[in-house]
BALO-262129 format. One record per residue: residue in three letters; x, y, z of N, C-alpha, C in turn. Coordinates in steps of 0.05 Angstrom, whole numbers, plus 5000, padded with zeros to 4 digits. Each point is the difference from the previous one (the first is absolute). Last residue first. Example, Ala and Ser with C-alpha at 12.3 -4.5 7.8 and 13.67 -1.06 7.14 Angstrom:
BALO-262129
SER525749555142501650245001498550225014/ALA500648854999498250245000501850245000/
***
This chain:
BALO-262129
UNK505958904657499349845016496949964990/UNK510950044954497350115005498349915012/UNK510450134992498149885010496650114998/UNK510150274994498249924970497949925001/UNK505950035074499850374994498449924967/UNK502449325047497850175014499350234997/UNK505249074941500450215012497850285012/UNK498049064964501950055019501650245010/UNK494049894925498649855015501649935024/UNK503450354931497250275010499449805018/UNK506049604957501350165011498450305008/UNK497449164951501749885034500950385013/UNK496650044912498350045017499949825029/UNK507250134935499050325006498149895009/UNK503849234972501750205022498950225006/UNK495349544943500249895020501250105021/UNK500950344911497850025008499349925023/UNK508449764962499350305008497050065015/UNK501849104959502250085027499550275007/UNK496349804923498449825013501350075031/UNK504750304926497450215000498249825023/UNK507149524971501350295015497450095013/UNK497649224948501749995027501150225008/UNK497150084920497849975007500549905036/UNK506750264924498450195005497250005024/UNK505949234967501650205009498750295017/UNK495549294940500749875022501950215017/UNK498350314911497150015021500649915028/UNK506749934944500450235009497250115014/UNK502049174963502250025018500050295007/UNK494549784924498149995024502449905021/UNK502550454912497450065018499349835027/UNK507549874947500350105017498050195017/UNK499249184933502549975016500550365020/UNK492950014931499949785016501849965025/UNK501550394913499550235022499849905024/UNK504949694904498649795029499450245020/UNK503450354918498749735004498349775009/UNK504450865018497950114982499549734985/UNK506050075070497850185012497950044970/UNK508749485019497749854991497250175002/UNK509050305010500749894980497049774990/UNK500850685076501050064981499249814963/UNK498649665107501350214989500950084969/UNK497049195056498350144989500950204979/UNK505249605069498349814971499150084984/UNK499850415081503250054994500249864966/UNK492649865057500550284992501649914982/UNK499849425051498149944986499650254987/UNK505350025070501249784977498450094976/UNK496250295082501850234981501849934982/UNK493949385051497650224986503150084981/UNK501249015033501450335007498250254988/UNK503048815004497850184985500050345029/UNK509649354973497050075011498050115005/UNK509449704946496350004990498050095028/UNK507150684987498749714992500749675009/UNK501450805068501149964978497549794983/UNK498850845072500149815000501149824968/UNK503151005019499149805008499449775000/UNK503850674946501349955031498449855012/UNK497950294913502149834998501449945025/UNK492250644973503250124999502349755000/UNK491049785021499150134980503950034983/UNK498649805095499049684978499650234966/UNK500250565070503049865000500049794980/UNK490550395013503250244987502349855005/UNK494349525044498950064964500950114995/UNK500550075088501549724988499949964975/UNK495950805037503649985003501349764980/UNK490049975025501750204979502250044998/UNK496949545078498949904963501350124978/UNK500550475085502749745002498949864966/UNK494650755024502550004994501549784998/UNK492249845037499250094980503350094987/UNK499549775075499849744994499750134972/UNK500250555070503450004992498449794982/UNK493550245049501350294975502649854989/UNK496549455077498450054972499950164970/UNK505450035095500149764984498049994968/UNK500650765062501950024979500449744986/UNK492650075066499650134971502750044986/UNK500049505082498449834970499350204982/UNK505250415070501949724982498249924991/UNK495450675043502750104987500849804984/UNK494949685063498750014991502150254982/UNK504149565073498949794973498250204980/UNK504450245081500350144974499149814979/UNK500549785088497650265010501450164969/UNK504849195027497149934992497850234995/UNK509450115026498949954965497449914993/UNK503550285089499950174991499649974963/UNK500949345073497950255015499850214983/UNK505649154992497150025016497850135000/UNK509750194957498149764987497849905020/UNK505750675026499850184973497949674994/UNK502749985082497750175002498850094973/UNK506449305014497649945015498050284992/UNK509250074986499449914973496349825011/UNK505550555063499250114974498349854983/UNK498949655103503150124978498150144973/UNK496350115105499649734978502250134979/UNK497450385089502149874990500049794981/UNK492650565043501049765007501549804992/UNK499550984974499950005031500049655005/UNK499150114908501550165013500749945028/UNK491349884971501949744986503850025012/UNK492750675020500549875013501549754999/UNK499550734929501550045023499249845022/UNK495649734926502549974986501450175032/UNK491150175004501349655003503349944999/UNK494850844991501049965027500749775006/UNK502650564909498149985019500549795016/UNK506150354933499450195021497749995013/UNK503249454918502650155020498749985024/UNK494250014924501049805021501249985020/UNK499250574930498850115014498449815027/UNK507149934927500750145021497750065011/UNK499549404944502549845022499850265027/UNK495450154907497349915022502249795028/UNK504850414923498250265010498449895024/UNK505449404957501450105017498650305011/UNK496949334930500349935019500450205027/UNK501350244911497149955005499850005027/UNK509149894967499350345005496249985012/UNK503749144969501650145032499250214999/UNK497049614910498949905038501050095019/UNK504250304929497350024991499049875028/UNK507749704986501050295004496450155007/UNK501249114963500950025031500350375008/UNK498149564908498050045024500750085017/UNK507049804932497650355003497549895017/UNK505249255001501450185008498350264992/UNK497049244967499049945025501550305012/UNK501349704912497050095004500550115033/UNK506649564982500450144981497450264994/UNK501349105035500850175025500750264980/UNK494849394957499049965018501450285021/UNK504149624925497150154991499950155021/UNK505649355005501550265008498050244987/UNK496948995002501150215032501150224998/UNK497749614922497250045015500950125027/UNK506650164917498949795014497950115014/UNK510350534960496449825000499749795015/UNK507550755031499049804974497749904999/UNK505850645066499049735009499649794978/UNK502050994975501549905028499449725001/UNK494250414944502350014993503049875018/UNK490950055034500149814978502650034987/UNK498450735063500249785011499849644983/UNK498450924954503049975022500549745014/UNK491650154960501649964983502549935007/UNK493350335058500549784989501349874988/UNK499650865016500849975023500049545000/UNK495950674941502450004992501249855018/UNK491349964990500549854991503650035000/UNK495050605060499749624994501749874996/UNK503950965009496749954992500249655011/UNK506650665059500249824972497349964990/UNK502150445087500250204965500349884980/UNK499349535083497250124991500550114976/UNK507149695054498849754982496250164989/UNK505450475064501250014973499549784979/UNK494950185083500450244978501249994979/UNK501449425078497349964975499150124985/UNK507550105047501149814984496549904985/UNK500650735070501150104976499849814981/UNK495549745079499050124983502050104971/UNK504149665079499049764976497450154976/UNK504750465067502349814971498049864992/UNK496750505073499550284981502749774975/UNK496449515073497950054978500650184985/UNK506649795067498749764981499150054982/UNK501350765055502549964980499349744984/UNK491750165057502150285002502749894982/UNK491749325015500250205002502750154993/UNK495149095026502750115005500550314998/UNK491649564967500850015029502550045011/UNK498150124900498050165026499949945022/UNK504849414940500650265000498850255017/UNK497749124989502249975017500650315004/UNK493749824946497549975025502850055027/UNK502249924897498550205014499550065020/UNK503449204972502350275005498450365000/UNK493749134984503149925030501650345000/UNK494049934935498750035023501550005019/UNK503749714912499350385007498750075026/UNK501449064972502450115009499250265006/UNK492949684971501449885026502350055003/UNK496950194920498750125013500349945033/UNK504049544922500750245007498050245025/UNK498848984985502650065012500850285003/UNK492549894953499349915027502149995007/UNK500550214919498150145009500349955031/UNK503849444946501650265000497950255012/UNK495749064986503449985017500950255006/UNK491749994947499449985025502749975015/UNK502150014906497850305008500049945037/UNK503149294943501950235010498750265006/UNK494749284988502049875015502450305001/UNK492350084954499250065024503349905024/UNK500350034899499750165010498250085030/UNK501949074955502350344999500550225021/UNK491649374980502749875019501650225012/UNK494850184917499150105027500849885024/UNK502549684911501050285015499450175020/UNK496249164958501649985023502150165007/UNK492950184944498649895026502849985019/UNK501550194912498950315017499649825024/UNK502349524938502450055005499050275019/UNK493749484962501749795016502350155009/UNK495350494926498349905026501749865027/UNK503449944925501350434997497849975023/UNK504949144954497250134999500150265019/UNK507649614937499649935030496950225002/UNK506150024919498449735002498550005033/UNK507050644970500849625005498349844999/UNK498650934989501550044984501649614998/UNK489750175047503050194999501949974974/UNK488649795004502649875022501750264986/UNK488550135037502849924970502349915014/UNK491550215048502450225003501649854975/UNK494449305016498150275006501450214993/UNK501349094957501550185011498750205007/UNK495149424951502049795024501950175005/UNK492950384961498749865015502149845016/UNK504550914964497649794989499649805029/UNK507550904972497149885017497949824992/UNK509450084938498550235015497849785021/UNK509549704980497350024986499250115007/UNK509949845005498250254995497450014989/UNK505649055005500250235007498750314992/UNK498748954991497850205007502150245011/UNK505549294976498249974980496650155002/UNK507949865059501450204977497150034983/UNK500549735110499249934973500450214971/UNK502549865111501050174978498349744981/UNK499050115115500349814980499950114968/UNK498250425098503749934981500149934975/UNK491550065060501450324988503250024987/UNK490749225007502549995002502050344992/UNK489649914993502149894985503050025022/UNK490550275022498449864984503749874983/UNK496850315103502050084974499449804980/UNK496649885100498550204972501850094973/UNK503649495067497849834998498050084981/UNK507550335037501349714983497149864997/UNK500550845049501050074966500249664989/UNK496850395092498349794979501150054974/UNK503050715060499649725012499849694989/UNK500050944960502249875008500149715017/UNK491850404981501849884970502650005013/UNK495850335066498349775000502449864966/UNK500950895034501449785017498749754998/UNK498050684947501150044993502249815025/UNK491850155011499749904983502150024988/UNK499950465070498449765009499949864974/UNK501250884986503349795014499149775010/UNK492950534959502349874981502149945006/UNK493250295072498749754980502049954978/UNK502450795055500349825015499749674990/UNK498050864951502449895009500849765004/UNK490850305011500449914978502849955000/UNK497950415071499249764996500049794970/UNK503050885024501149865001499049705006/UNK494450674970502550024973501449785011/UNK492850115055498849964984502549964983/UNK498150285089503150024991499449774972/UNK492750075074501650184997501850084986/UNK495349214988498450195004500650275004/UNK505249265009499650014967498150195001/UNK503649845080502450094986498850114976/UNK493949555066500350215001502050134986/UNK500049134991497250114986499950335006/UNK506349445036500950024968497550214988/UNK499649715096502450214995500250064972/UNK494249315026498850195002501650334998/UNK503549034989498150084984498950365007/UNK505149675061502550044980497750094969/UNK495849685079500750265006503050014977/UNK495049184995498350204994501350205016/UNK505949425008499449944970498450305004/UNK502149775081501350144989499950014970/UNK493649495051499550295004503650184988/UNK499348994989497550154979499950395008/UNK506249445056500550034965498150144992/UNK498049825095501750164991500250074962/UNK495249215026498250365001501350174997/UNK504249115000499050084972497950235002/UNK504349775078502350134981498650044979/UNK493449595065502050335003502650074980/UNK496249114993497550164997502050275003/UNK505149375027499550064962498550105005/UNK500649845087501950204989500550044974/UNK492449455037499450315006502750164993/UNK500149094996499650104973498650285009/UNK505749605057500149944983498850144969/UNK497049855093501250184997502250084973/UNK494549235009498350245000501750255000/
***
């Protein structure tokens, strides 16, 4: 008996956090209408990644000479490439790609930025006035340039994609961060934390990053949209991810030029897939980011 009065209670628990996660979404979509939509093409845009070996109608490696550059038909939705390789199969599992190095460099970068943010504002006075300079100076670089540098340096690949992307975040999250560190600083917990001798690195990761999460999921979200793009411009420029793996800015790169009035195909819809994940990430982020920050808040 007691027994199944404790499945009975966990399976009430579950259901009541299901329907209050339900009832959170519903209020989002009602309110925040653009990012809900957002929100529905990264959801679907993590689902084909997911299920790529199951929904991909071809093999994204596999080169057939003998259908190269068909246009869009019944057995090639999106047409094939310049190899024969179906141009569908090769988007799906570019969405792999691009969440795999989007969500890594995003989320490592943005966690690093919080840490040295959140470090920076509680130390304060000569700490914070170097480490700010050294994020200033990684600031005067744009993006993609500040990328580049670091690909040049390091070389291709998915990892050096990755920390390559990942570095102009950091600078970008710590400055965010470090506005809402200092106004942390100085209230009455963080000085009793203090008074009951708890060490630094207790008070900067207990007590003082959790009360900036909401800062770090909106730079998380803003950065995801960039990191995509980034990676498509590197993959585009030849620095990034290498062939054959299916890659939106490969898939460009193919494209380019020499097939743009042939095969349009090949770089229309790597650039829908491109265009439609940024714009999907933005939208989301701007309304995570009314919807958390109080001063945007509508009541």
């Amino acid at each position: 008996m007691a027994r199944e009065t404790a499945i009975a209670t966990k399976s009430f628990s579950g259901f009541s956090f299901l329907k209050g996660w339900a009832g959170v979404a519903l209020h989002f979509t009602r309110r925040r209408p653009l990012g809900a939509a957002g929100a529905l093409i990264i959801v679907i845009m993590l689902l084909a990644a997911t299920l790529a070996r199951l929904i991909s109608p071809y093999d994204p490696l596999t080169t057939d000479y003998a259908a190269m550059l068909q246009a869009p038909s019944a057995a090639h939705w999106f047409g094939t490439d310049s190899f024969g390789r179906d141009v569908l199969s090769r988007i799906i599992y570019g969405a792999r790609t691009a969440l795999w190095v989007g969500f890594s460099s995003s989320f490592v970068g943005a966690t690093l930025g919080a840490i040295i943010g959140v470090a920076s504002a509680y130390f304060g006075g000569k700490v914070d006035l170097i480490v700010q300079r050294f994020m200033d100076l990684l600031l005067s670089f744009p993006l993609i340039v500040l990328a580049l540098v670091v690909v040049a340096v390091l070389g291709t690949g998915t990892v050096n994609v990755i920390l390559a992307i990942m570095v102009p975040m950091v600078p970008r999250c710590a400055l965010v961060v470090r506005s809402s560190g200092l106004s942390l600083r100085q209230t009455p917990f963080i000085d009793a934390a203090r008074a009951l001798g708890f060490g630094h690195a207790r008070i900067i990761f207990r007590h003082m990053l959790p009360n900036v999460m909401a800062p770090f999921l909106i730079m998380l979200t803003a950065f995801l949209g960039q990191a995509i793009l980034l990676e498509a411009s590197l993959s585009f420029l030849g620095l990034g991810v290498a062939e054959p793996t299916p890659a939106w800015g490969l898939m460009l790169k193919g494209a380019a030029v020499e097939f743009a009035e042939t095969a349009p195909w090949m770089a229309v819809y790597p650039g829908l897939a491109i265009s439609l994940s940024v714009f999907a990430f933005n939208l989301f982020g701007d309304s995570l980011r009314d919807a958390l920050d109080p001063k945007l808040r509508v009541s």
